[in-house]
N, C-alpha and C positions, 0 to 999 in steps of 0.2 A: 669155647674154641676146641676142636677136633682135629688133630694129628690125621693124616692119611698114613697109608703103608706105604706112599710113594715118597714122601715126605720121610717116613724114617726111611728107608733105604737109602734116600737121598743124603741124608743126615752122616749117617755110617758106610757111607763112600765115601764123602770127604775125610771124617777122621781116619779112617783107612789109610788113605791115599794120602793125608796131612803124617802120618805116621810112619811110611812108607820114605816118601822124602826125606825126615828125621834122619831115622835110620840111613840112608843112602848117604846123608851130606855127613854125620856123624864118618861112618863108612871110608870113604874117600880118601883121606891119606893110606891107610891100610892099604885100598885097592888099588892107586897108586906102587906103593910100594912093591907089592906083588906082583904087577906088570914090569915095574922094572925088574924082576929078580928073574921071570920066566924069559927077559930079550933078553938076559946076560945070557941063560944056560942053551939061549936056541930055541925054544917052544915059543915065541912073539911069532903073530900073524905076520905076513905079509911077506913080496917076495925077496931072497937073498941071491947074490950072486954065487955061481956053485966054485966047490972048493977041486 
């Protein structure tokens, strides 16, 4: 049996991108958090009515 290059590449994009999600969901409270702390201080996207 013969491995192509397409097959490993194929291979090591999924672990990538399986590791990648990890990371992200891992992440997630964290980044959470941070967004809330940037709409307390004013720096949150989107529009506000002016002062």
């Amino acid at each position: 049996m013969r491995i192509t290059a397409k097959q490993v590449l194929t291979a090591q994009a999924v672990v990538v991108g399986g590791l990648a999600l990890v990371l992200l969901v891992r992440e997630m409270p964290g980044i959470m958090r941070e967004i809330r702390i940037w709409r307390m201080v004013g720096l949150g996207t989107g529009s506000r009515p002016p002062r």
